[in-house]
gemmi code that builds the backbone of each chain (N, CA, C; Angstrom):
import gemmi

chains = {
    "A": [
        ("UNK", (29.473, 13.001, -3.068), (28.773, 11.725, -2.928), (27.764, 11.580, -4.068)),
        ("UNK", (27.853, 10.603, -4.236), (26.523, 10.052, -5.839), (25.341, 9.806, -5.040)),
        ("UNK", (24.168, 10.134, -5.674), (22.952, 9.895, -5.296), (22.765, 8.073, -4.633)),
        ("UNK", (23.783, 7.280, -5.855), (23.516, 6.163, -5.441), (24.667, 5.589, -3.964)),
        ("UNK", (25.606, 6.351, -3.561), (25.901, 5.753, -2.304), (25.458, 6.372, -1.485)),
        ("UNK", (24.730, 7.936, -1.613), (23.630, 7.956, -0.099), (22.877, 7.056, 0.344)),
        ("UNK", (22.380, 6.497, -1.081), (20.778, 5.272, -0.709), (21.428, 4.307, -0.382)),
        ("UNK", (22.560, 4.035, -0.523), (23.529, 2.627, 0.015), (23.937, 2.845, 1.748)),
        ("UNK", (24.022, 4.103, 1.856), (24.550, 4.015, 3.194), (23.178, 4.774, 4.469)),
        ("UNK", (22.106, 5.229, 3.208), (20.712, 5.006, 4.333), (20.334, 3.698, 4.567)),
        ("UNK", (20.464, 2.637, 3.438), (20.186, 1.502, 3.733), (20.649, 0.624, 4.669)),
        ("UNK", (22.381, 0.702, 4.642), (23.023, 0.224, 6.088), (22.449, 0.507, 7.217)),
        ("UNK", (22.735, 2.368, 7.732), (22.028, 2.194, 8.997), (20.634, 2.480, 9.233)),
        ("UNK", (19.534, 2.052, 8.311), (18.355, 1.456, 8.460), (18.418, 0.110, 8.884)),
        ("UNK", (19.144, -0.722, 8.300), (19.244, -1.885, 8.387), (19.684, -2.281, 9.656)),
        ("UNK", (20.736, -1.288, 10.259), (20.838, -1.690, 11.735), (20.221, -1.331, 12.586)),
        ("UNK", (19.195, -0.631, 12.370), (17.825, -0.056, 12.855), (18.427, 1.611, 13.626)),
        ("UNK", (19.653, 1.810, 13.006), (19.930, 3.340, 13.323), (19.139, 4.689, 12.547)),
        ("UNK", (17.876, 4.718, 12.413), (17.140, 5.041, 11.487), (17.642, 6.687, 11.692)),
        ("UNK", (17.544, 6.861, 13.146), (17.259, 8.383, 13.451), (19.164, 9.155, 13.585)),
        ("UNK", (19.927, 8.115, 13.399), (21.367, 8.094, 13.078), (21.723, 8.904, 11.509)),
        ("UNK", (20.926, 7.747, 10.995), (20.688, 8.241, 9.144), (20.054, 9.147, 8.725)),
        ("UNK", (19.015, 9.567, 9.587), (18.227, 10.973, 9.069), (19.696, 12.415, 9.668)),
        ("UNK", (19.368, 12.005, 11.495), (20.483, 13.398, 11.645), (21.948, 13.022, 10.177)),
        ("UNK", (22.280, 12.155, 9.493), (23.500, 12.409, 8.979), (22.913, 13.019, 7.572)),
        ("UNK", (22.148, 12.187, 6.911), (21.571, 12.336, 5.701), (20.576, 13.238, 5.301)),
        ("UNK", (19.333, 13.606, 6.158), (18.979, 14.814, 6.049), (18.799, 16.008, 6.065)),
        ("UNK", (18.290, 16.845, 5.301), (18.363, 17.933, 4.973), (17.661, 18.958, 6.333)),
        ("UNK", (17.895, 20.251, 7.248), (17.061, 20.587, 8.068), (15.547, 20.465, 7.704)),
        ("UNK", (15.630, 21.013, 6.448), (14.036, 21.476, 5.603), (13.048, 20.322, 5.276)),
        ("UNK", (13.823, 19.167, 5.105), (13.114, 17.793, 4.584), (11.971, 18.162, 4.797)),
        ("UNK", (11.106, 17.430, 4.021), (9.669, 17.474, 3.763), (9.087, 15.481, 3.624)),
        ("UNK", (8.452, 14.815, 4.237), (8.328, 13.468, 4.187), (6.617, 13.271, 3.976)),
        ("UNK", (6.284, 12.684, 3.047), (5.100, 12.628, 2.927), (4.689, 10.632, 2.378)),
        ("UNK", (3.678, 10.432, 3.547), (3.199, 9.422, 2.997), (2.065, 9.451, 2.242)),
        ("UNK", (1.969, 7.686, 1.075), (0.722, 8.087, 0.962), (-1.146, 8.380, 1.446)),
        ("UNK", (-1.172, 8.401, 2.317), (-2.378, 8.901, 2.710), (-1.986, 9.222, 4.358)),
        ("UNK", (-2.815, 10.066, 5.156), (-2.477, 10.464, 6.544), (-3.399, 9.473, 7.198)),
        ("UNK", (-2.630, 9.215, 8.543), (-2.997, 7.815, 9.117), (-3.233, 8.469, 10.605)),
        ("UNK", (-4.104, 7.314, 11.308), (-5.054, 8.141, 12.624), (-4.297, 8.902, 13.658)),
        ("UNK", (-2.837, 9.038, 13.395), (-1.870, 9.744, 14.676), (-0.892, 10.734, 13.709)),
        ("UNK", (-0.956, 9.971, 12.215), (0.248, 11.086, 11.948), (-0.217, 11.900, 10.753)),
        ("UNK", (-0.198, 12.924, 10.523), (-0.672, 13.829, 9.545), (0.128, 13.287, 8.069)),
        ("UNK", (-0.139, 13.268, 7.085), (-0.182, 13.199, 5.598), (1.570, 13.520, 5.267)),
        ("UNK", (1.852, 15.405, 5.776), (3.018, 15.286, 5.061), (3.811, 15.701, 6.855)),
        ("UNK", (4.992, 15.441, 6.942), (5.564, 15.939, 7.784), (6.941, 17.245, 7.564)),
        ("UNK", (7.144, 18.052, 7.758), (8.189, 19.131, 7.520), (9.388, 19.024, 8.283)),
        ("UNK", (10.472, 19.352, 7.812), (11.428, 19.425, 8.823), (12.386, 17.967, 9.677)),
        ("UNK", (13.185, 18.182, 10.319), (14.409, 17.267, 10.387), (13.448, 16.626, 11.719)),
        ("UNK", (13.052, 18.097, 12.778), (12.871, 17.479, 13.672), (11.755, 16.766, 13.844)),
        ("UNK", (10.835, 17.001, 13.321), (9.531, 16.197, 12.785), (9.424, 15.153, 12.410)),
        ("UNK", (10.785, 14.650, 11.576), (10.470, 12.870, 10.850), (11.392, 12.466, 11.905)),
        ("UNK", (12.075, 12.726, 12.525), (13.015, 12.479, 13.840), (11.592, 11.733, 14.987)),
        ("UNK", (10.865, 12.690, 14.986), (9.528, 12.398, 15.843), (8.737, 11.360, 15.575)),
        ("UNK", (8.598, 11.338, 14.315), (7.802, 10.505, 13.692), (8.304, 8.955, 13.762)),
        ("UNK", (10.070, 8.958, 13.706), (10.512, 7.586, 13.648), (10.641, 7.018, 15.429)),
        ("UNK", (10.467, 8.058, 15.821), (10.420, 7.508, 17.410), (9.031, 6.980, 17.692)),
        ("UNK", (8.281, 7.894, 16.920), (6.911, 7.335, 17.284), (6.859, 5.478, 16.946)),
        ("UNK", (7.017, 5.663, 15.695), (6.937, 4.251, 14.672), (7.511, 3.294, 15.757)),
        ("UNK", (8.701, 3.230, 16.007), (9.742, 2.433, 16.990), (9.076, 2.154, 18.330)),
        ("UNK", (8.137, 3.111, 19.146), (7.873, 3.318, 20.416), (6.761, 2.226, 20.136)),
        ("UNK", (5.868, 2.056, 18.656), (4.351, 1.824, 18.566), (4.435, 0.242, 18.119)),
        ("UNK", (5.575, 0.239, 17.191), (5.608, -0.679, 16.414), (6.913, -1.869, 16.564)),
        ("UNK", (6.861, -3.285, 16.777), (7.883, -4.007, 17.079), (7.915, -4.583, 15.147)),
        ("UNK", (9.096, -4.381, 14.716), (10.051, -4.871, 13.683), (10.242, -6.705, 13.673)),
        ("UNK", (9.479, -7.498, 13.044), (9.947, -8.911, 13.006), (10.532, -9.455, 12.206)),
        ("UNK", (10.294, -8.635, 11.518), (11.088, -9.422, 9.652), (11.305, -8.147, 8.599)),
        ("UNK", (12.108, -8.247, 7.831), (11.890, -7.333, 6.605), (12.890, -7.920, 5.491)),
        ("UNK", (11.966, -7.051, 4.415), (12.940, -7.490, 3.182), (13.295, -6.058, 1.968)),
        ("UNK", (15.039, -5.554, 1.970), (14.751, -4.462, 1.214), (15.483, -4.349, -0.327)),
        ("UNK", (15.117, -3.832, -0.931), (15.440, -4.009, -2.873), (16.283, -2.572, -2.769)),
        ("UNK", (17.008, -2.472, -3.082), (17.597, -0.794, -3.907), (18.916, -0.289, -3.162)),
        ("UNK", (19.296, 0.412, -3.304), (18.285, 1.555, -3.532), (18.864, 1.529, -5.326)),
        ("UNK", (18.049, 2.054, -6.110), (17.630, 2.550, -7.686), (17.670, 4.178, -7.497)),
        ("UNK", (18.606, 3.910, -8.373), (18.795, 5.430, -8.707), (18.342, 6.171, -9.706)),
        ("UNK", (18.110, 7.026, -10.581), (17.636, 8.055, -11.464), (17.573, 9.286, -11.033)),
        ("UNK", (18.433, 10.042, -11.896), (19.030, 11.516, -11.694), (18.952, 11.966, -10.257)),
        ("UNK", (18.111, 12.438, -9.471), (18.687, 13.043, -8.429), (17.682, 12.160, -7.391)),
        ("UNK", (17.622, 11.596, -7.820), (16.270, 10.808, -6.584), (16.720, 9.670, -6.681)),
        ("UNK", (16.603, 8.208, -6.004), (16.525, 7.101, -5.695), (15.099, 6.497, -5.116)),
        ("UNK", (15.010, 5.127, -5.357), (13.988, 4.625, -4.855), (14.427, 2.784, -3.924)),
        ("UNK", (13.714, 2.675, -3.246), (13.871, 1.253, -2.542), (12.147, 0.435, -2.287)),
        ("UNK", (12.587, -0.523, -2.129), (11.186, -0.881, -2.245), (11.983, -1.848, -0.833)),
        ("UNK", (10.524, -2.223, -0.257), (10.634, -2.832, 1.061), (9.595, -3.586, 1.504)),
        ("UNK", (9.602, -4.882, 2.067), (8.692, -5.293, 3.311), (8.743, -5.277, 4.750)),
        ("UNK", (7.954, -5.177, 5.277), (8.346, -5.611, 6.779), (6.914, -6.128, 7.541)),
        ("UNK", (7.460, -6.759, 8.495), (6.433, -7.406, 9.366), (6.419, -6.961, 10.650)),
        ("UNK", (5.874, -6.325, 10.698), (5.534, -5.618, 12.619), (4.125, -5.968, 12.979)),
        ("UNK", (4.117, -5.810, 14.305), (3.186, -6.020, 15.283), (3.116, -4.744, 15.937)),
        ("UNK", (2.010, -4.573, 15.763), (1.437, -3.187, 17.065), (1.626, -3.749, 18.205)),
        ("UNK", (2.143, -2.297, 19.123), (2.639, -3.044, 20.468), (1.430, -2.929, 21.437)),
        ("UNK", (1.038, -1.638, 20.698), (-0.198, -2.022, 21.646), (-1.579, -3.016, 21.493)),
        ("UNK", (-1.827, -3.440, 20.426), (-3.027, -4.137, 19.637), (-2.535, -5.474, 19.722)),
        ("UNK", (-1.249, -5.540, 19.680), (-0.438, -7.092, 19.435), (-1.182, -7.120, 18.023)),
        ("UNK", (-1.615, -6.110, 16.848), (-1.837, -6.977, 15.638), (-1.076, -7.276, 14.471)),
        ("UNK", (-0.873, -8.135, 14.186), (0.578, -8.264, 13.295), (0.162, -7.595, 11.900)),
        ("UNK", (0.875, -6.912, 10.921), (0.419, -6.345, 9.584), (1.968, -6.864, 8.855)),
        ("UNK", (1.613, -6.422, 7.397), (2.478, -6.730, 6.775), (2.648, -5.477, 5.598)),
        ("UNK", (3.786, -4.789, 6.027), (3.633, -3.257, 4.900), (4.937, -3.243, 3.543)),
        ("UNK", (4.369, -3.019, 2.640), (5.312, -3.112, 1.659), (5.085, -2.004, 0.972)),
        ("UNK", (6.110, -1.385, 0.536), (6.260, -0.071, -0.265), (7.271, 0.231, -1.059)),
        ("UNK", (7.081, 1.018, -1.573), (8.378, 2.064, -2.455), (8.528, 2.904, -1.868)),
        ("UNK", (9.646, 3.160, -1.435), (10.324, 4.860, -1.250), (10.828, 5.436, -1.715)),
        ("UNK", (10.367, 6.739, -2.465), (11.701, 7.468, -3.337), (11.819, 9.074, -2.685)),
        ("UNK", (13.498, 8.778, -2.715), (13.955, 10.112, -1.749), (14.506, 10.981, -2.891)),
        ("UNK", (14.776, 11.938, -2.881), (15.022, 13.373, -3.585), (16.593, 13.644, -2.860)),
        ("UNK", (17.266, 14.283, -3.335), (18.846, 14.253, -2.787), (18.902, 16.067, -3.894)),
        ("UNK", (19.604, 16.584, -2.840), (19.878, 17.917, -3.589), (21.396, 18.188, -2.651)),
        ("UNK", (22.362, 18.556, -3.077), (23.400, 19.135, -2.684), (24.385, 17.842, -1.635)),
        ("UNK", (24.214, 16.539, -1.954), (24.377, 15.329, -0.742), (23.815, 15.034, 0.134)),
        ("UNK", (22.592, 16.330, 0.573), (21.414, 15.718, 1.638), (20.249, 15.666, 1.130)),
        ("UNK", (18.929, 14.544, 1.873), (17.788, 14.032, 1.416), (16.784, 15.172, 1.691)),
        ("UNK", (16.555, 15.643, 0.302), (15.439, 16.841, 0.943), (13.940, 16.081, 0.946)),
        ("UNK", (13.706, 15.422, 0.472), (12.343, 14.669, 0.271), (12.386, 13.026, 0.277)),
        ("UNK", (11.176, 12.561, 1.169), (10.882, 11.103, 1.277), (9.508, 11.024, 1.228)),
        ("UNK", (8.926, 10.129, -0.176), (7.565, 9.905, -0.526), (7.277, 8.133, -0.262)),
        ("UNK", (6.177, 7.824, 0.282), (6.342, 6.215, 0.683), (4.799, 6.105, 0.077)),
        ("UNK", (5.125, 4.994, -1.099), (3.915, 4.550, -2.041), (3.846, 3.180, -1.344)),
        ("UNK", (2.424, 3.418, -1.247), (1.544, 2.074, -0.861), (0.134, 2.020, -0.947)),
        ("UNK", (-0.313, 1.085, -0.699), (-1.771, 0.890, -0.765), (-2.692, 0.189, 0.444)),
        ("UNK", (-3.771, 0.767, 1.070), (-4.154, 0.728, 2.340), (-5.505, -0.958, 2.208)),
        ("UNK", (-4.838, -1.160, 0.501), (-6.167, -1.898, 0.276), (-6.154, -3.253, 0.511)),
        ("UNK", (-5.028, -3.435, 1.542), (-4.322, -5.137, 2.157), (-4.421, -6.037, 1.341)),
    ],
    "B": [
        ("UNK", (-11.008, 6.198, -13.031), (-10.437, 5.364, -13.035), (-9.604, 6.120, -11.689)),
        ("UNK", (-9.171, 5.206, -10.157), (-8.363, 5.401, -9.887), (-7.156, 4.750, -10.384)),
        ("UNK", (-5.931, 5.728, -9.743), (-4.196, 5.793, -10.450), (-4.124, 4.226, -9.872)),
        ("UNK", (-4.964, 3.337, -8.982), (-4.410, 2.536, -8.178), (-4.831, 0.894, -9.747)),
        ("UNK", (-6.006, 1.933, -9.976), (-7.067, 0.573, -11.056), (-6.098, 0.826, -12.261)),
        ("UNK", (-5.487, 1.853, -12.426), (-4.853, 1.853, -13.861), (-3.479, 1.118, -13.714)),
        ("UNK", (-3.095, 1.298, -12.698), (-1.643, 0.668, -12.165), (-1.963, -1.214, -12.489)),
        ("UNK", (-3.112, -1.639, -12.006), (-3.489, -2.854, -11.412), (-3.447, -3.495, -13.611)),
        ("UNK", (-4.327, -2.313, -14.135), (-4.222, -3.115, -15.379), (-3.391, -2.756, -16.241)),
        ("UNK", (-2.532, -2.086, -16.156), (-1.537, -2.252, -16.687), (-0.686, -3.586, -16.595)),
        ("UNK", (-0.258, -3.903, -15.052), (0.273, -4.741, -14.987), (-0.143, -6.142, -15.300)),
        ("UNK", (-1.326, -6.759, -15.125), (-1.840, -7.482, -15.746), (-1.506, -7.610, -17.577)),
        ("UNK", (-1.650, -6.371, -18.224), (-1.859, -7.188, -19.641), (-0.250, -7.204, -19.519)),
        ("UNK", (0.835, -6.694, -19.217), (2.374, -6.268, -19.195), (2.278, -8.007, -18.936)),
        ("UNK", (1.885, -8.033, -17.994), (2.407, -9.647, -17.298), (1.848, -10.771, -18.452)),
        ("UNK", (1.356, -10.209, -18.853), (0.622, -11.290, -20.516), (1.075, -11.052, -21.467)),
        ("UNK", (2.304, -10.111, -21.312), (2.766, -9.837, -22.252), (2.586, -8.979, -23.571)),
        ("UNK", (1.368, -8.209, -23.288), (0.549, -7.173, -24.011), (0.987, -6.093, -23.947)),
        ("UNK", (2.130, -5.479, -23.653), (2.663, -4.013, -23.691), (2.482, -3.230, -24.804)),
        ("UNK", (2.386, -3.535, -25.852), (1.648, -2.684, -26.977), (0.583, -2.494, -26.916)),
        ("UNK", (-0.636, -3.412, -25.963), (-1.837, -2.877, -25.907), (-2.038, -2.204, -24.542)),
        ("UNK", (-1.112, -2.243, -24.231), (-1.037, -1.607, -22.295), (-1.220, 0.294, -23.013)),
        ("UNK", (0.065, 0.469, -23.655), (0.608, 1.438, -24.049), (-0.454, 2.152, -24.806)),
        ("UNK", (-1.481, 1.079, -26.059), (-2.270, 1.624, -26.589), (-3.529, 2.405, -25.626)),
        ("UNK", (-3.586, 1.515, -24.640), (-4.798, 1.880, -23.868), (-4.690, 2.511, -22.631)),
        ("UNK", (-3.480, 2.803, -22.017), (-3.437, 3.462, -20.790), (-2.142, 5.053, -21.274)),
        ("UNK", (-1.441, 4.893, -21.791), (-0.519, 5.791, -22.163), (-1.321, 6.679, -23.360)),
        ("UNK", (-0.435, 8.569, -22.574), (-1.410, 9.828, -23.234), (-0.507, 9.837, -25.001)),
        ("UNK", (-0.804, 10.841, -25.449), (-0.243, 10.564, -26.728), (1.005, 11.489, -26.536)),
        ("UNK", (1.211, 12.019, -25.679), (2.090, 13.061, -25.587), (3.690, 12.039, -24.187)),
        ("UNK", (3.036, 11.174, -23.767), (3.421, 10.724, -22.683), (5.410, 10.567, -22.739)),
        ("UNK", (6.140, 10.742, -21.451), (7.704, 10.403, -21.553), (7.498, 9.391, -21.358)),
        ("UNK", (9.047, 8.715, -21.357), (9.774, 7.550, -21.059), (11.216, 8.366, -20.796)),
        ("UNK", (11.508, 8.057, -19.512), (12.783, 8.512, -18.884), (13.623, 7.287, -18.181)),
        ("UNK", (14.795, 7.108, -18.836), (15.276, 5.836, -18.321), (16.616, 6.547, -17.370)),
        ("UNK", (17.085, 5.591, -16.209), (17.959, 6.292, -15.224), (19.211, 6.901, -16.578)),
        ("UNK", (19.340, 6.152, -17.268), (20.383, 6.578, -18.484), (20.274, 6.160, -19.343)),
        ("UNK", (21.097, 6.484, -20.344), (20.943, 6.469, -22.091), (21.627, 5.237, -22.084)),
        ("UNK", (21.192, 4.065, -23.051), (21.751, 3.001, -23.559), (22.371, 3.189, -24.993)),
        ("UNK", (22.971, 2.332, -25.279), (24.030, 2.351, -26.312), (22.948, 2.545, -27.660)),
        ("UNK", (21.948, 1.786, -28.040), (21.085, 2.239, -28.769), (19.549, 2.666, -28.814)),
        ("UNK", (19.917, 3.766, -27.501), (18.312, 4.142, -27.182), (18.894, 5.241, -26.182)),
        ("UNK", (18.248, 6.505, -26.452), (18.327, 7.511, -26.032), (17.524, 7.508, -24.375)),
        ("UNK", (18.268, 8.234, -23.814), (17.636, 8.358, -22.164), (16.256, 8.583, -21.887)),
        ("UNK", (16.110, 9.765, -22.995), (14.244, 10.096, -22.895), (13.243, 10.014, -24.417)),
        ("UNK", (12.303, 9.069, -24.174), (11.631, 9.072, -25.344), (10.466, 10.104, -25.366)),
        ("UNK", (10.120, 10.668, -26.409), (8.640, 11.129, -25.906), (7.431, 10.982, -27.407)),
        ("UNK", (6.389, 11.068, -26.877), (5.450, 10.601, -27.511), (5.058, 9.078, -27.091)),
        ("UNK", (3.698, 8.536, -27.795), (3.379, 7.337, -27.699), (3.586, 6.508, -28.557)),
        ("UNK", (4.470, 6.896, -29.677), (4.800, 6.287, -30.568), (6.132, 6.104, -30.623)),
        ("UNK", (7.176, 6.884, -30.181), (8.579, 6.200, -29.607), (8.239, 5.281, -28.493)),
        ("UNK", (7.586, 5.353, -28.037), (7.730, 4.333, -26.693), (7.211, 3.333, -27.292)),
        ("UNK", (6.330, 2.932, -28.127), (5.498, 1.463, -28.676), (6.975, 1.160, -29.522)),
        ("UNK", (7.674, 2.202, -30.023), (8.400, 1.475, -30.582), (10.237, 0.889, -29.971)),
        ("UNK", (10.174, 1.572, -28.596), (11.206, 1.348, -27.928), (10.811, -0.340, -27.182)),
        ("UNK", (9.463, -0.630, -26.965), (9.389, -1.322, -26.151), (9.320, -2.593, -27.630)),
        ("UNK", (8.978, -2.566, -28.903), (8.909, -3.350, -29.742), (10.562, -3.576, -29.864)),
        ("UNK", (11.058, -2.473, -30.426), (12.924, -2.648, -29.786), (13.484, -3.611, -28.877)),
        ("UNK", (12.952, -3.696, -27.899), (13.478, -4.380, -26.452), (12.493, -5.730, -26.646)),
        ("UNK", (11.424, -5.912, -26.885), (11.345, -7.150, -27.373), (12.231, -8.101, -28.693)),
        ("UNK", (12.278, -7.599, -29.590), (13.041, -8.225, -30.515), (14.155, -8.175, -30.454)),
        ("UNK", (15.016, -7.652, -29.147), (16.462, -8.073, -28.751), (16.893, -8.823, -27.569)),
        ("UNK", (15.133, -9.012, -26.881), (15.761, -9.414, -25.666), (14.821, -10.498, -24.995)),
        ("UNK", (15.157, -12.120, -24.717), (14.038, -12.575, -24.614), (13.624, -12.699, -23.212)),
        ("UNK", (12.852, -12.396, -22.595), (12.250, -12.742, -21.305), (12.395, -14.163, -20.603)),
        ("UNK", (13.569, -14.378, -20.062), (13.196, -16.222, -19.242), (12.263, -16.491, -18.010)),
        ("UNK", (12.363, -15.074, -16.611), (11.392, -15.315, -15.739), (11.747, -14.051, -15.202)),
        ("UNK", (10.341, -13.606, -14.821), (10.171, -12.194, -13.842), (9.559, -12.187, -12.764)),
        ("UNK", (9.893, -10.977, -11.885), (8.859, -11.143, -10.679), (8.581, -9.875, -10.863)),
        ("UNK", (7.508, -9.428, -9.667), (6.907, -7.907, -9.955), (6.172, -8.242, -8.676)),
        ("UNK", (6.159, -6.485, -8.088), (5.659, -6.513, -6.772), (4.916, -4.791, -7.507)),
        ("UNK", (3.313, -4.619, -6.847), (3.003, -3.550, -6.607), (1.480, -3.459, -7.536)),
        ("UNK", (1.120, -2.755, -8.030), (1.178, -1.519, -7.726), (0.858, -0.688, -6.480)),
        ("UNK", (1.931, 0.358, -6.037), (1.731, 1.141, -4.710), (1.805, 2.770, -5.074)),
        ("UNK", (0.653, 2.944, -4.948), (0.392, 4.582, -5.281), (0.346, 5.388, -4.566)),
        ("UNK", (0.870, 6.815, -4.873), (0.917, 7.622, -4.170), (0.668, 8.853, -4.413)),
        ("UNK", (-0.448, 9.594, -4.685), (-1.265, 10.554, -4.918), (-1.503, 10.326, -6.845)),
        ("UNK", (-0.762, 11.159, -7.810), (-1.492, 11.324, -8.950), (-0.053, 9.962, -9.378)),
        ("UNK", (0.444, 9.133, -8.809), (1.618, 8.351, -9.022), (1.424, 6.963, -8.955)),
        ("UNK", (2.277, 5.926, -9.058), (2.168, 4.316, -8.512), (3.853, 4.420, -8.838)),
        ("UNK", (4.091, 3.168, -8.160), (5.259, 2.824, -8.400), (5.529, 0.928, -8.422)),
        ("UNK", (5.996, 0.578, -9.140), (6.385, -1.115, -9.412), (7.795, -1.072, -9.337)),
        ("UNK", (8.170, -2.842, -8.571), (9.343, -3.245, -8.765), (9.284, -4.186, -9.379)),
        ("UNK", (10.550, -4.503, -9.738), (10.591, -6.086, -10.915), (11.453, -6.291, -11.593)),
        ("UNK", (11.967, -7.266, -10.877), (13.302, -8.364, -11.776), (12.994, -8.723, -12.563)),
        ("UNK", (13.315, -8.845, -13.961), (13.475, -9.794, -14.608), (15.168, -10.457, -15.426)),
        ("UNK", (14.918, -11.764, -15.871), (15.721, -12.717, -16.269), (16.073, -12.918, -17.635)),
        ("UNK", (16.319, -11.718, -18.378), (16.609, -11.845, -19.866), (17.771, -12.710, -20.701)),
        ("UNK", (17.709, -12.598, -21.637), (18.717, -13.339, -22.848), (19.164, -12.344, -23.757)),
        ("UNK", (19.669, -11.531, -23.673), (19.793, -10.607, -25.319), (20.519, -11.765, -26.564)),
        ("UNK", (19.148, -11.656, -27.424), (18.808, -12.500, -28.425), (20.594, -12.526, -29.436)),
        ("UNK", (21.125, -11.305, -29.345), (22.077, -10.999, -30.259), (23.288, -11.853, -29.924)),
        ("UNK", (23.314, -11.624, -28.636), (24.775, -11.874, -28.061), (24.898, -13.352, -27.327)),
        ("UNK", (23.260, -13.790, -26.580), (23.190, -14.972, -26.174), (23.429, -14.361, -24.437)),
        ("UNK", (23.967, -13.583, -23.978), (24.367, -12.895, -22.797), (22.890, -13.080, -21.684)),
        ("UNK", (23.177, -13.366, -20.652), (22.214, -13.430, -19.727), (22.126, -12.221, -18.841)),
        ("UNK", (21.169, -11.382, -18.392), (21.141, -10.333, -17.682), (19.976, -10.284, -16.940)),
        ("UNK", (20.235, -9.802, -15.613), (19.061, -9.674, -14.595), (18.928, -8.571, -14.106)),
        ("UNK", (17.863, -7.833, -14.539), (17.537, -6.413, -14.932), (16.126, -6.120, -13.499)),
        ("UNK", (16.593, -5.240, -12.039), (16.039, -5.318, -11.342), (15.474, -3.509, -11.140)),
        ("UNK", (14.719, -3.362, -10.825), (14.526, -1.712, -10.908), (13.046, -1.244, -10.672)),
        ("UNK", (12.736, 0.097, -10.154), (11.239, 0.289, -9.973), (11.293, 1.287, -11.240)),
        ("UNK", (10.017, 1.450, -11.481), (9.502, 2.154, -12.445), (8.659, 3.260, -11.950)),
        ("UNK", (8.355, 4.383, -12.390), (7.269, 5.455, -10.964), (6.562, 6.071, -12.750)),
        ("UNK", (5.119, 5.726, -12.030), (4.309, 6.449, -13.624), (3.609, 7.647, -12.930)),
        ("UNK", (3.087, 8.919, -13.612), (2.806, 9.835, -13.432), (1.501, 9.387, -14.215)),
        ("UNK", (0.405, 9.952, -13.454), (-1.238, 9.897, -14.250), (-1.850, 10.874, -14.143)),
        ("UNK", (-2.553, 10.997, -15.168), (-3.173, 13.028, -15.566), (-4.445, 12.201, -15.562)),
        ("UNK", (-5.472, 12.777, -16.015), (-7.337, 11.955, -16.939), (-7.019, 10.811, -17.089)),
        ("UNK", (-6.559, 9.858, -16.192), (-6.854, 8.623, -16.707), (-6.006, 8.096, -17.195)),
        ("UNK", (-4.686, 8.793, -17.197), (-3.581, 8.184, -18.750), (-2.343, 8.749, -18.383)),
        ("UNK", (-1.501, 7.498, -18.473), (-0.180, 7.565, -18.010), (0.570, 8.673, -18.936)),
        ("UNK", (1.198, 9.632, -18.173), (1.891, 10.839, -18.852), (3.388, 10.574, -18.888)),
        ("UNK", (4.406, 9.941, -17.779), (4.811, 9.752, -17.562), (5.529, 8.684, -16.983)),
        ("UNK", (6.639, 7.847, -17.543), (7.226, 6.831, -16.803), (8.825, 6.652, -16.665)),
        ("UNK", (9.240, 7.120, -15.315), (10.493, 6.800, -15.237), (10.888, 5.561, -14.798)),
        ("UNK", (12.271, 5.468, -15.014), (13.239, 3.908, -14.808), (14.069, 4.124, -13.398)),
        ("UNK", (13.950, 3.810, -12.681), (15.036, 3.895, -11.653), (16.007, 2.663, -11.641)),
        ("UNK", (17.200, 2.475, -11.579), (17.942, 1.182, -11.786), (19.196, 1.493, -11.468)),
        ("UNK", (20.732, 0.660, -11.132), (21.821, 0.892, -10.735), (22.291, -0.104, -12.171)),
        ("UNK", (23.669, 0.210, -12.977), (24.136, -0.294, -14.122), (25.440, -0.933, -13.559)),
        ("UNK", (25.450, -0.629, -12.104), (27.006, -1.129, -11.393), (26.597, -2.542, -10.970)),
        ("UNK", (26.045, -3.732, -11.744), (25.807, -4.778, -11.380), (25.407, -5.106, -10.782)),
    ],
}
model = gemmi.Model(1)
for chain_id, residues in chains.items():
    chain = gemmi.Chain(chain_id)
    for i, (resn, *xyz) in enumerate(residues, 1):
        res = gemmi.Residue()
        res.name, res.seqid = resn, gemmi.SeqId(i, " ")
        for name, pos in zip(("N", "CA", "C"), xyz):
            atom = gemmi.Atom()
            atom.name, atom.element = name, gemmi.Element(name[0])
            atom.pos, atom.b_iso = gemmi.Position(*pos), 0.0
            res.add_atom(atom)
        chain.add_residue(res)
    model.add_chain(chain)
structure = gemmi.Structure()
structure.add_model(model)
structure.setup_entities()
């Protein structure tokens, strides 16, 4: 598989909101996922398959999905990147935000060993 | 300087069309240019600050700009990352091309060390 049809076919089942479908297929046990800065529930970097598995349940459990918009995936040598919007509402706050980022994943051997998500907290 | 303020003016003078003075004033003297691949007359990786002033003087005098968009800067520790279409003409051929892709810069003291191309060439 080419770096660039992994990011084509994380993007599908992201897109059908099979997120935790695409990690068990596409990631690596070891993955390592780090955002940029650690936020009031989830620590900075997360390790491991079963960990961002956790993490996307969390997101899903916390956060309702209203809109999005995604670019890529862009490839360069062994990594890819996508850039994205989306519009969610906290389920519990009801407060609506609007998050846009870059993601660039790392690919070693056909699975995603690394996911870095650039953004800025400065709205 | 945060990576977030250097990101912010870069893009500004870029968007004015000042990339020779972007380059003069934010890029190290030692700094890459890594493109997802080698073009027909431009090698995959430039290095120094003086191939790159002159790769990007290159790509101006072959290619004219009709309209761009650009989303970002979104940083992520010593990093940022930008997306951005743009709507070219290559001056030679008359050929229209829409050139979409993120870019991810690496920052040391203040000064871009590093800038890769992420992009797909499969249309």
């Amino acid at each position: 598989m080419s770096v660039m049809e992994i990011g084509k076919e994380l993007v599908v089942l992201c897109q059908q909101g099979k997120n935790l479908e695409a990690i068990e297929k596409w990631y690596h046990p070891d993955v390592v996922s780090v955002e940029a800065c650690a936020m009031p529930e989830m620590e900075q970097i997360q390790r491991g398959i079963e960990a961002i598995k956790k993490k996307n349940k969390w997101w899903f459990e916390n956060y309702e999905v209203r809109s999005g918009e995604l670019r890529g995936p862009f490839p360069h040598g062994d990594r890819f990147a996508l850039w994205f919007k989306t519009d969610v509402t906290c389920k519990q706050t009801k407060q609506r935000m609007t998050l846009e980022q870059v993601a660039l994943y790392t690919v070693e051997n056909d699975k995603i060993t690394k996911e870095e998500f650039f953004y800025s907290m400065e709205g």
